[in-house]
C-alpha positions in Angstrom: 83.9 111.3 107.7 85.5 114.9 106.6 88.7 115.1 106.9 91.0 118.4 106.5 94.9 117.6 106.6 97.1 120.4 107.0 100.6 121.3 105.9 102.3 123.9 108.5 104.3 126.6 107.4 105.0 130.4 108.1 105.2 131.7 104.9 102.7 128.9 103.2 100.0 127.0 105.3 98.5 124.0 102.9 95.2 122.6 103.4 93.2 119.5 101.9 89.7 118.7 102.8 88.5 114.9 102.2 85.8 112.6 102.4 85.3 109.0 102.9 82.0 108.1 101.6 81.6 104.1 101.4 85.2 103.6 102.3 86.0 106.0 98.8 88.4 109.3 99.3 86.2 112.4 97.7 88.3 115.3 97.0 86.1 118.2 98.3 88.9 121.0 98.6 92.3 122.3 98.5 94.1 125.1 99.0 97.4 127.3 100.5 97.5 130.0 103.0 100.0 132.4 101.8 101.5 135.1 104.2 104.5 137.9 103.5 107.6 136.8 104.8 108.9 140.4 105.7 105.5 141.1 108.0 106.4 140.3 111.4 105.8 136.6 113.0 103.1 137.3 115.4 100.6 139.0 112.1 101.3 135.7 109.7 100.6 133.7 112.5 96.7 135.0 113.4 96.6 135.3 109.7 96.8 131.5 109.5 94.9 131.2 112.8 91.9 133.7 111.1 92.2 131.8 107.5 92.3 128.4 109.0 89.2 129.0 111.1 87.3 130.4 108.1 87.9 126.8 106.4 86.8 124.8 109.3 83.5 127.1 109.3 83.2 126.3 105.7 84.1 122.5 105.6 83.2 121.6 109.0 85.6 118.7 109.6 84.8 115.7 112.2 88.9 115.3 112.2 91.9 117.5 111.4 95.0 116.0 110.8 98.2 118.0 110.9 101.6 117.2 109.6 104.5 116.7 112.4 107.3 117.8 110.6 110.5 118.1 111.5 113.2 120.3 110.2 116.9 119.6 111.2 119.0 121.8 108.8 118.3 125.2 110.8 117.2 125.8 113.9 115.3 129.2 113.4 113.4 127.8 110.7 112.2 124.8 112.8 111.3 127.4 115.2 109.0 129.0 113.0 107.6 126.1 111.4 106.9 124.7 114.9 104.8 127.9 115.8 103.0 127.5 112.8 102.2 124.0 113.7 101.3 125.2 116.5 98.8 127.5 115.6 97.0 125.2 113.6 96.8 123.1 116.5 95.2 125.6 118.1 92.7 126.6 115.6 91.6 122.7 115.3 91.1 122.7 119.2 89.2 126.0 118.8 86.8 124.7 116.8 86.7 121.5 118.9 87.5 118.7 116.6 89.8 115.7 117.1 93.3 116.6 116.1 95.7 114.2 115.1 99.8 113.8 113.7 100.7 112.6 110.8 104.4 112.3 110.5 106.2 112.9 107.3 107.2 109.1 106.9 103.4 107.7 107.7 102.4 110.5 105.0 104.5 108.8 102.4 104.1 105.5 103.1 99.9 105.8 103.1 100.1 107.4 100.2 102.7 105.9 97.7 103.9 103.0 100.2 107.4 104.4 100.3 108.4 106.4 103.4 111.1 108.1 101.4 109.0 108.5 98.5 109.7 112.2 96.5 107.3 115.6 96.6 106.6 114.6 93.3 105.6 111.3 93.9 103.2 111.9 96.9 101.8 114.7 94.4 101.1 111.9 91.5 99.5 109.7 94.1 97.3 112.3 95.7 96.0 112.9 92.3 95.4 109.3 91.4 93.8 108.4 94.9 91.2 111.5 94.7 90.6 111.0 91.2 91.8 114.4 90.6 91.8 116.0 86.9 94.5 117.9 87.5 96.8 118.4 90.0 96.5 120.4 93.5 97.4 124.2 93.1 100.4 123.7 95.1 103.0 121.3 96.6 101.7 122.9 100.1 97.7 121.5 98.8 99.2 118.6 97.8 101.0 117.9 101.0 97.8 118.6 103.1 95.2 116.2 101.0 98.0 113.7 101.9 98.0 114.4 105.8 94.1 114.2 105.5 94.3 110.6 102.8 97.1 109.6 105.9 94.6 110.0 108.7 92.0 108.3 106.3 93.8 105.0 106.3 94.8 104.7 109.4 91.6 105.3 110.7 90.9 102.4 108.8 93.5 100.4 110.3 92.6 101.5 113.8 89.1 100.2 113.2 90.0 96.9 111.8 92.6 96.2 115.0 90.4 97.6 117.6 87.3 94.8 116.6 87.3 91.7 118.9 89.1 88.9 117.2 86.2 86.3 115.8 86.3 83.5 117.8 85.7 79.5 115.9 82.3 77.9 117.2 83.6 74.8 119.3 87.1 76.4 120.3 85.9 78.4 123.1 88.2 77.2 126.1 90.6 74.9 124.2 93.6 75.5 124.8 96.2 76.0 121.8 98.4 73.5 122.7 97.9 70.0 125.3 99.0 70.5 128.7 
């Protein structure tokens, strides 16, 4: 399974493309989407659209996983991150592959087990999972192979909870507990 997680933003768009090969993560690439902050809104935004495309034609993911962040200290820059989110929404249903959310918390917690866990801890244990020699180029990369280790795992989980439990041989229609 490929894997690209992706860390929305207006001014810096993070992406992280992962594999699971024999239930290992394989780091196969990283990167940030940078824009200018004084062009207008709509041009950053089909500048992420155009870039993000261009790495889904050049990873071709079976899953894109995209961060759900939310931003309560000021409205016009939840706004903007939203649209940005947005976009990259759209550019994963473009290319017509599963999208999923990953919310900040679930982020943290599948990666260092700690919901509240620091940037620079998530960083540390992006580096450690992929076997990474040194670190992503950014906090924005870093964030994105999260999203995409994130989807990884619970993928995993989904699997395991979704199989049939086993059933014992001679318990079939026993009941628990006598009548």
């Amino acid at each position: 399974m490929r894997v690209i997680g992706i860390d929305p933003g207006t001014v810096t768009t993070g992406y992280g493309v992962v594999d699971e090969e024999s239930r290992r993560l394989v780091y196969v690439a990283s990167g940030s989407i940078s824009t200018v902050a004084k062009q207008p809104l709509p041009k950053r935004l089909k500048k992420i659209y155009d870039e993000l495309m261009a790495v889904f034609q050049a990873h071709q993911p079976s899953a894109v996983a995209v961060e759900n962040t939310f931003v309560a200290k000021n409205f016009q820059s939840a706004l903007k991150l939203g649209q940005a989110r947005g976009i990259a929404l759209l550019a994963a249903e473009q290319y017509g592959v599963p999208v999923y959310d990953c919310t900040p918390t679930e982020v943290k917690l599948a990666v260092v087990g700690y919901g509240a866990a620091r940037k620079d801890q998530v960083e540390v244990m992006v580096g450690r999972l992929l076997n990474l020699k040194t670190p992503p180029d950014s906090h924005h990369a870093a964030d994105a192979l999260a999203v995409a280790i994130c989807f990884i795992h619970s993928a995993r989980i989904r699997e395991l909870t979704s199989r049939p439990a086993a059933v014992k041989p001679g318990l079939q229609g026993r009941r628990a507990h006598p009548p």
